[in-house]
C-alpha positions as CSV (number, residue, x, y, z in Angstrom):
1,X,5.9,13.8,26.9
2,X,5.8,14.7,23.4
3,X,9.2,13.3,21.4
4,X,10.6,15.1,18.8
5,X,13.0,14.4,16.1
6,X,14.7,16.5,13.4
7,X,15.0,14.8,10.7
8,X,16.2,16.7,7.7
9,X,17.8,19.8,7.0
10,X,17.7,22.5,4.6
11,X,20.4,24.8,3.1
12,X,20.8,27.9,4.9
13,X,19.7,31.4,3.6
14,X,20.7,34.2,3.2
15,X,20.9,36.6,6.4
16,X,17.6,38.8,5.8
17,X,16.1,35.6,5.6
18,X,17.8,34.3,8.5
19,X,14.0,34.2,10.7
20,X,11.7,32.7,8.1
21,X,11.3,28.9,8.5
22,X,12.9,26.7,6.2
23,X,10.9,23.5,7.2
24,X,7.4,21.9,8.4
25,X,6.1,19.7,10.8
26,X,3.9,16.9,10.9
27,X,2.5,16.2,14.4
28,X,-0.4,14.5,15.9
29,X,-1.7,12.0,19.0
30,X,-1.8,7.8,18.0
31,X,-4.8,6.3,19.9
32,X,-6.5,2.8,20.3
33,X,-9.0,2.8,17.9
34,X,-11.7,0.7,20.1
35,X,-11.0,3.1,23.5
36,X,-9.9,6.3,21.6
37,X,-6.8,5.5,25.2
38,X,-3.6,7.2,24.0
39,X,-0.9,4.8,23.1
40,X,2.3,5.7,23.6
41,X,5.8,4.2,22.3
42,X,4.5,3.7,18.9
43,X,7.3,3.1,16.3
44,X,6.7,5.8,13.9
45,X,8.9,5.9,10.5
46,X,8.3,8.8,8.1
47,X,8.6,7.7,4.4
48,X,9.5,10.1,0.8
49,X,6.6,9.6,-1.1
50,X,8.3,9.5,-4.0
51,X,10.2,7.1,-3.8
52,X,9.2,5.0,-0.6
53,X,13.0,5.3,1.3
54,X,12.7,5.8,4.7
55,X,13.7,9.6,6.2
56,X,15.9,9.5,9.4
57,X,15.7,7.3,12.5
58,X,12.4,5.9,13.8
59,X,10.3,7.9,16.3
60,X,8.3,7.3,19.1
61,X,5.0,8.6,20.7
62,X,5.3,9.9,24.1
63,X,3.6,9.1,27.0
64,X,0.7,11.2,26.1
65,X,0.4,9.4,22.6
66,X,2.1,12.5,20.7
67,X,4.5,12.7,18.2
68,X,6.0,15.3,16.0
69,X,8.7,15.4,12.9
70,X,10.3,18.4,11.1
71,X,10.9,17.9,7.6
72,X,12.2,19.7,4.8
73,X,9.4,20.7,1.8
74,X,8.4,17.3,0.5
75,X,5.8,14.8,-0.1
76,X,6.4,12.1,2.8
77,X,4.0,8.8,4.5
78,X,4.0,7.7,8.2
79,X,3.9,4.2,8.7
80,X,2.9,3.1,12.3
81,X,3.9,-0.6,14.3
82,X,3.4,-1.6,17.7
83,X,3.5,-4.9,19.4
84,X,-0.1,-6.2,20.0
85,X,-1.2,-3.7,17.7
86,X,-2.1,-4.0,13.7
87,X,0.5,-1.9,11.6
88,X,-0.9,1.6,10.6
89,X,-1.8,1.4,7.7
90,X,-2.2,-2.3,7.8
91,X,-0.4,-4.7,4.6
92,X,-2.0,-4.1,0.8
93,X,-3.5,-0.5,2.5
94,X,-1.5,2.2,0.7
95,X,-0.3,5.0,3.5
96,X,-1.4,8.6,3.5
97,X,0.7,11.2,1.2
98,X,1.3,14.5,3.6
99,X,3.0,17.4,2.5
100,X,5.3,19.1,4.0
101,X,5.9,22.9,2.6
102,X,8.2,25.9,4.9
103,X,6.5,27.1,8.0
104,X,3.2,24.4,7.5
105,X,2.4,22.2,10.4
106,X,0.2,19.2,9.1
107,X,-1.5,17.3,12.1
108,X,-2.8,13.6,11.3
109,X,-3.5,11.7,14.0
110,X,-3.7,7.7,14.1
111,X,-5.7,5.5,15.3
112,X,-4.5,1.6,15.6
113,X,-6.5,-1.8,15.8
114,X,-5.4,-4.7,18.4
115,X,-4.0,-7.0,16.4
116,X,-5.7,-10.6,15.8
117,X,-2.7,-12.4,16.3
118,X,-2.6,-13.7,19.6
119,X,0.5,-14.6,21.8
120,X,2.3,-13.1,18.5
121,X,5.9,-12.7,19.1
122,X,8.7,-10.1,17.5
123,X,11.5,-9.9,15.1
124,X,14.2,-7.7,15.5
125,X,18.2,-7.4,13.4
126,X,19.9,-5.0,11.5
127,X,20.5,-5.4,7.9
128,X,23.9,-5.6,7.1
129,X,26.5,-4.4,4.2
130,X,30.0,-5.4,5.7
131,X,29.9,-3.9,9.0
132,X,27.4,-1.1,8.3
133,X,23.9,-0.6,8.4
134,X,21.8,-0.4,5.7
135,X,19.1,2.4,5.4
136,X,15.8,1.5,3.9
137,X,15.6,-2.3,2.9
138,X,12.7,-4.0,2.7
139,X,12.6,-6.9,5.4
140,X,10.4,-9.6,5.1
141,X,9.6,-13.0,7.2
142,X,7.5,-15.5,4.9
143,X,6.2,-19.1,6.0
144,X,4.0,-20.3,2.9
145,X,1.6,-17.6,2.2
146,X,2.2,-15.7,5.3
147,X,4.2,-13.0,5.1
148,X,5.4,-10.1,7.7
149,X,7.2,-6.9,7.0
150,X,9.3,-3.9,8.2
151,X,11.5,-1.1,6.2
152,X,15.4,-0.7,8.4
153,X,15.5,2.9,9.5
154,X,19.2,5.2,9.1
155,X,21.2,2.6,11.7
156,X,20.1,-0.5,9.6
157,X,17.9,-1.3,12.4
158,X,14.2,-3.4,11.1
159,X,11.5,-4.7,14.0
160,X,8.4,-6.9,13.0
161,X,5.8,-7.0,15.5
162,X,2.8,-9.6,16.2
163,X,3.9,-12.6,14.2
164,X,2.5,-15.9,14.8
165,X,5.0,-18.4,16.6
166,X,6.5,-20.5,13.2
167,X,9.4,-21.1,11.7
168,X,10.2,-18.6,8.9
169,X,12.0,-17.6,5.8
170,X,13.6,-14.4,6.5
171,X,15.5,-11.7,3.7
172,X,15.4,-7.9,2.6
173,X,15.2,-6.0,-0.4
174,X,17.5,-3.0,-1.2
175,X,18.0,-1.7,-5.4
176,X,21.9,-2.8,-6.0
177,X,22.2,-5.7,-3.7
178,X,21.2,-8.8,-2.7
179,X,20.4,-11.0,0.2
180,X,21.1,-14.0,2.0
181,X,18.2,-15.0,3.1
182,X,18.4,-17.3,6.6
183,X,15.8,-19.3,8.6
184,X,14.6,-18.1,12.0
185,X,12.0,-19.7,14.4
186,X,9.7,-16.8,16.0
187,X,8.2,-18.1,19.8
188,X,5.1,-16.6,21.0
189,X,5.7,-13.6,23.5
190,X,8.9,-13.3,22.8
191,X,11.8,-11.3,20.5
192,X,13.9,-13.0,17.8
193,X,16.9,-11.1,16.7
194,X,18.1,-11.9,13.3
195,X,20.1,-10.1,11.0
196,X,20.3,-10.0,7.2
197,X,23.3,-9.5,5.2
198,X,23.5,-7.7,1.4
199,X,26.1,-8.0,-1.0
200,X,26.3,-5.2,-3.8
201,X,25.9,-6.7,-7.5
202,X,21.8,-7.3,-8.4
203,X,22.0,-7.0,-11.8
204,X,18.1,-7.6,-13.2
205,X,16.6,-4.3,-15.3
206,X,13.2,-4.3,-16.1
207,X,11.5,-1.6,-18.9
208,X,8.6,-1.0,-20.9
209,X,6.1,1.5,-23.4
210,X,2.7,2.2,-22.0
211,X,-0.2,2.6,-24.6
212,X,-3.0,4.1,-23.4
213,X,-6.6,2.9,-25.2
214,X,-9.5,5.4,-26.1
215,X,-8.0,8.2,-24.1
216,X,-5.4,10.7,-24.3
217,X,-2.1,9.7,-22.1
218,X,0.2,10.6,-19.8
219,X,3.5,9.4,-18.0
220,X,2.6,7.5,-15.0
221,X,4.7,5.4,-12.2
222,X,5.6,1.5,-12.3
223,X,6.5,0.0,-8.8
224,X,7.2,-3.4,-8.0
225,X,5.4,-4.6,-4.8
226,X,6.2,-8.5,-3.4
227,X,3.6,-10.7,-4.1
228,X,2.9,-12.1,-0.2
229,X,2.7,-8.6,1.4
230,X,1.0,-6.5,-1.9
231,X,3.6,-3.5,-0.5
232,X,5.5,-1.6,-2.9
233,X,9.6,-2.0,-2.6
234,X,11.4,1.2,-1.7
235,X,13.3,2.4,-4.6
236,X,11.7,0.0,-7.0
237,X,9.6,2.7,-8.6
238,X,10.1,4.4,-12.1
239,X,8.1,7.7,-13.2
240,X,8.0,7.0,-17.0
241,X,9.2,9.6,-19.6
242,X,7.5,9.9,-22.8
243,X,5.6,6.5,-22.3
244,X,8.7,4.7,-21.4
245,X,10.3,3.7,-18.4
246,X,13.2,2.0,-17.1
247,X,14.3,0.0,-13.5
248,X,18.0,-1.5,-12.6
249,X,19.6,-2.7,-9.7
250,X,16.4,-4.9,-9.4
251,X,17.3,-7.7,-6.5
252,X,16.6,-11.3,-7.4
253,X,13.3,-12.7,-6.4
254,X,9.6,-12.4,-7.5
255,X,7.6,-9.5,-7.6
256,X,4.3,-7.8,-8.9
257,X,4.6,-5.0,-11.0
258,X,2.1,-1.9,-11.2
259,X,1.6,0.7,-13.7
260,X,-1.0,3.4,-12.3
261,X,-0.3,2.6,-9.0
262,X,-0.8,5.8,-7.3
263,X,-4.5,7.8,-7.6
264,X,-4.1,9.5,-11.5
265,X,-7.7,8.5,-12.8
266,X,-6.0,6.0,-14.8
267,X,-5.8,2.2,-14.6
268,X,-3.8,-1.3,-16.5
269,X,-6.5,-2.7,-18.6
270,X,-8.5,-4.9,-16.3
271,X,-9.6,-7.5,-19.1
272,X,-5.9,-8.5,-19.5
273,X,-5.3,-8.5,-15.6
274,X,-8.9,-11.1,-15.1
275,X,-7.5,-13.0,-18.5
276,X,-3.7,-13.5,-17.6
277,X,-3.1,-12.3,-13.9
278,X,-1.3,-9.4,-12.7
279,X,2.4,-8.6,-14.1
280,X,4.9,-11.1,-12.7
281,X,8.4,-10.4,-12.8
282,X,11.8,-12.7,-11.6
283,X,14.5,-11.3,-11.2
284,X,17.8,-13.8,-12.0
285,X,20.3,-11.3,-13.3
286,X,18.3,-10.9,-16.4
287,X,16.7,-8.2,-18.9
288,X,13.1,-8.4,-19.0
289,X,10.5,-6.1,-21.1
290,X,6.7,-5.6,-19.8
291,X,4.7,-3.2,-21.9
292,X,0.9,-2.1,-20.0
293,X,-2.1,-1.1,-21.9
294,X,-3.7,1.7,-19.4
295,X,-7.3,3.2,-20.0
296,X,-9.9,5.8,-17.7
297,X,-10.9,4.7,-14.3
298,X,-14.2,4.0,-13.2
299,X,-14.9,6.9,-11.1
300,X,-16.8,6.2,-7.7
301,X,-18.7,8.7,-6.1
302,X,-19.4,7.3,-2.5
303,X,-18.7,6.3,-0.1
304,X,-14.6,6.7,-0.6
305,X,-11.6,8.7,0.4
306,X,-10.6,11.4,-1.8
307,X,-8.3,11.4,-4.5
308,X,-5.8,13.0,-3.0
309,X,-5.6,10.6,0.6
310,X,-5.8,7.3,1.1
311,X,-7.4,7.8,4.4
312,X,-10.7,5.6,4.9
313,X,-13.9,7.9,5.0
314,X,-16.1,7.0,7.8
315,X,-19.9,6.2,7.6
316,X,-22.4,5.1,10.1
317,X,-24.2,2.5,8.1
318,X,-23.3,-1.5,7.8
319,X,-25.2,-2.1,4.9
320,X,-24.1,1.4,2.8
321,X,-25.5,1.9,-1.0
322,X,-22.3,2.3,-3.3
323,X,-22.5,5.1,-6.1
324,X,-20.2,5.7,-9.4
325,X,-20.1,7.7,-12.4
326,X,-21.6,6.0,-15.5
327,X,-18.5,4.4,-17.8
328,X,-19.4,5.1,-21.7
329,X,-19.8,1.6,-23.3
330,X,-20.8,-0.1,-21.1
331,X,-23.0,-3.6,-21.2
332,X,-23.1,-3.5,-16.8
333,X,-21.1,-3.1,-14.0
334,X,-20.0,-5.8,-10.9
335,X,-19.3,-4.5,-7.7
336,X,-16.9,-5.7,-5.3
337,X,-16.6,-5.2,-1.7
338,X,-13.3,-6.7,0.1
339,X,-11.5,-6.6,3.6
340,X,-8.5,-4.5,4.5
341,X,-6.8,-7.8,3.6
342,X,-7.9,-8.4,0.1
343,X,-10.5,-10.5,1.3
344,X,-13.2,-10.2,-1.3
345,X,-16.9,-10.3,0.9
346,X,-19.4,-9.3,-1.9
347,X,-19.2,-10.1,-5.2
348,X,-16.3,-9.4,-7.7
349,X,-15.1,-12.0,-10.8
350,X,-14.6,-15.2,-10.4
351,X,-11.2,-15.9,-12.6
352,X,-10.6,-19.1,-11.1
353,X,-12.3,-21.1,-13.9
354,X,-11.9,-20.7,-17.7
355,X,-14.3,-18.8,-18.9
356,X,-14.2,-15.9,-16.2
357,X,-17.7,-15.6,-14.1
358,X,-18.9,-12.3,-12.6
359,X,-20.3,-13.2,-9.1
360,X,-22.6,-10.3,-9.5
361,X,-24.0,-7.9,-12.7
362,X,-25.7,-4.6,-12.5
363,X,-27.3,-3.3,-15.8
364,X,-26.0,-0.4,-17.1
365,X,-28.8,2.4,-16.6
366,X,-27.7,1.6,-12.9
367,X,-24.5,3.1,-11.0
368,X,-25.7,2.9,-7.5
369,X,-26.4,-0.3,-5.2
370,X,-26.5,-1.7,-1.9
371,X,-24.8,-3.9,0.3
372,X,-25.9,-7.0,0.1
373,X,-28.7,-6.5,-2.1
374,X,-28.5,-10.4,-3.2
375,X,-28.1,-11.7,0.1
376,X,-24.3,-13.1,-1.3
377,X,-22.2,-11.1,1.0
378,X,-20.3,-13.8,3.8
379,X,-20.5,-11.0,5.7
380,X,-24.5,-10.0,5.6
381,X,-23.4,-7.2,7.5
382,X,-20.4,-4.4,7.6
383,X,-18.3,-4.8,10.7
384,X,-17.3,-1.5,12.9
385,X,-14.1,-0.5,12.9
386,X,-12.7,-2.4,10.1
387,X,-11.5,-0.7,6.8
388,X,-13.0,-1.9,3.7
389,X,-12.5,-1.2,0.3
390,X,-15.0,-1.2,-2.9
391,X,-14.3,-1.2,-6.9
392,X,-16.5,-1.1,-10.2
393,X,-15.4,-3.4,-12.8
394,X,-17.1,-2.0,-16.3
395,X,-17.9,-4.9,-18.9
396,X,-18.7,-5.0,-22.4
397,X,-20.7,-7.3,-24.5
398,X,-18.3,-9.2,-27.0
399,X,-19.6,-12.4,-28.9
400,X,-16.4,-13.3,-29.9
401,X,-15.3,-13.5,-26.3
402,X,-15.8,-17.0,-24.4
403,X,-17.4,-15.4,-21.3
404,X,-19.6,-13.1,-24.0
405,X,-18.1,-10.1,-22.6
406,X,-14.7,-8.2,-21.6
407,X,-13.8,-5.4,-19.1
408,X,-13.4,-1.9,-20.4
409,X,-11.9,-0.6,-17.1
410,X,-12.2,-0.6,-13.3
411,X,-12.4,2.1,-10.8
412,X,-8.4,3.0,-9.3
413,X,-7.0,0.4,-6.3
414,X,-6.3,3.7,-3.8
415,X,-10.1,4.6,-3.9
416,X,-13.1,3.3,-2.2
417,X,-11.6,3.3,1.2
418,X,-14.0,3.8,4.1
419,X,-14.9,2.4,7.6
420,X,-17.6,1.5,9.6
421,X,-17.9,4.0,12.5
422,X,-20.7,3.1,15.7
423,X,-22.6,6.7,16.5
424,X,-22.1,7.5,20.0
């Protein structure tokens, strides 16, 4: 059975153009990733790109594992849950832009990964203004650094699947109000219902010049993503104008904020990220300025996605050699290889003690390596199945430095995406 949803509408035209289509579709089949079995009623919510609200009401994949969504011309994202399944795309993995123009028909089919969490239970509520339903709040369940998260769809309605049986913190996010945040005790195999009222009022702005070093610039967006989850907040983004931009309406609590964040071949200056951490901002009602110095990205060759997806490329091999483009000015390189959840497995800096270390250097004249090549990795080989991502820090000699050196730049956090596929 293949479900499907209208779930925006255009203006009508005029009467000779009465037969040409006015929308697209994106459509395609959600399978288990380890059995390529169908899965069917997959919650499916379709996203603006632009600025991360939710589109309509959340769909489902049929019996068959099919889905399909009309949309008017747009840039949109699918994000994917099921109970006993891993969200698609799992937390800190940005989702895959599609675009929608009249008449196109875009197929992208999902796979999804059972889910580590066993016995997990589920969250479900409404978020709440008064006695309506609020569209496209961020809801979140934390319990220390654990954290959990769903976006409400057009009724209000939120559902978080496979979280651990604890007792948890839960809230929302939505630009203008503010939450009460309330305490709810998820049992394994089992739903919780909790719901989470707003109140209009948040009052914290947060703005900011970017200055881009050695390079000529360009504007670029700033999001703010919450620090447990690494996700950005819907309606928390700013496209900058003239080098400038602005946020209001921010809703108290912490968050991480992100200049570059999308693929642009630009990227914050990663000497001040290792030195100082990335941007921090509360929010408590008040003003608050954060200026970024931005520079060129590293640019890696293979194996990644392409600038324009986020979609993991597949290769065959477990211990892959990693190539990039040679950065101008630079003393070497260190590679890093993490997990889909930020887990760093092979190499990377070491900012935990004062000065910096680098846990790995490659001179210069180099800009290709292996996994593994030290025999460092805690994973001496790549894992099928499981996303990975990779990044090239560039460093710089510098005497006047403690460490000796500084970064000149990194490669961009939405590239280097691949996965570990077993040839059949």
């Amino acid at each position: 059975m293949l479900l499907v949803l209208v779930v925006a509408f255009s203006a009508c035209k005029d009467d000779d153009d009465d037969d040409a289509p006015t929308t697209g579709i994106i459509k395609g089949t959600v399978t288990d990733a380890a059995n390529n079995e169908t899965l069917s009623d997959v919650s499916i919510m379709v996203f603006d790109a632009t600025t991360n609200e939710t589109i309509g009401e959340t769909i489902m994949s049929g019996a068959d594992g099919m889905y399909s969504v009309t949309l008017d011309p747009g840039t949109y994202y699918l994000k994917l849950f099921k109970q006993g399944y891993n969200n698609n795309p799992p937390a800190g993995v940005p989702p895959l832009n599609i675009s929608v123009s009249e008449g196109s028909e875009s197929v992208n089919d999902f796979k999804m990964q059972a889910s580590e969490v066993l016995d997990g239970g589920s969250l479900t509520g409404k978020v709440m203004l008064g006695s309506n339903g609020v569209q496209g709040a961020y809801v979140l369940v934390t319990s220390g650094t654990m954290g959990y998260s769903a976006v409400s769809d057009k009724d209000g309605h939120f559902f978080i699947y496979n979280v651990p049986a604890a007792t948890y913190t839960l809230t929302a996010y939505k630009i203008n109000h503010n939450a009460t945040p309330l305490s709810v005790t998820v049992t394994a195999d089992a739903n919780t219902e909790g719901n989470v009222n707003l109140t209009e009022g948040a009052s914290t702005s947060l703005s900011g010049t970017l200055t881009f070093l050695a390079t000529e610039g360009k504007d670029v967006n700033v999001n703010l993503l919450h620090p447990t989850t690494n996700e950005p907040i819907p309606g928390l983004v700013d496209m900058s104008e003239n080098m400038s931009y602005s946020l209001s309406g921010i809703p108290d609590g912490d968050y991480l904020v992100k200049a570059s964040f999308e693929n642009d071949t630009y990227v914050v200056d990663p000497d001040w990220i290792i030195k100082n951490g990335e941007p921090m901002l509360t929010a408590n009602g008040s003003a608050v300025v954060i200026d970024f110095s931005l520079t060129n990205a590293v640019t890696l060759n293979s194996p990644t996605n392409p600038m324009s997806t986020t979609v993991p490329i597949e290769i065959a091999s477990t211990t892959p050699t990693f190539e990039w483009t040679s950065y101008s000015s630079s003393s070497d390189y260190v590679i890093e290889v993490s997990d889909a959840n930020g887990n760093v497995i092979w190499g990377g800096i070491n900012d935990g003690v004062d000065p910096p270390l680098k846990n790995i250097t490659i001179p210069s004249s180099t800009t290709s390596i292996a996994y593994n090549s030290d025999g460092m990795a805690t994973i001496p080989n790549l894992e099928y199945d499981v996303v990975y991502r990779w990044k090239i820090y560039a460093s710089k000699n510098n005497v006047q430095e403690p460490s000796g050196w500084n970064l000149i730049s990194v490669s961009e956090d939405q590239m280097g995406l691949f996965i570990v596929k077993e040839q059949q």
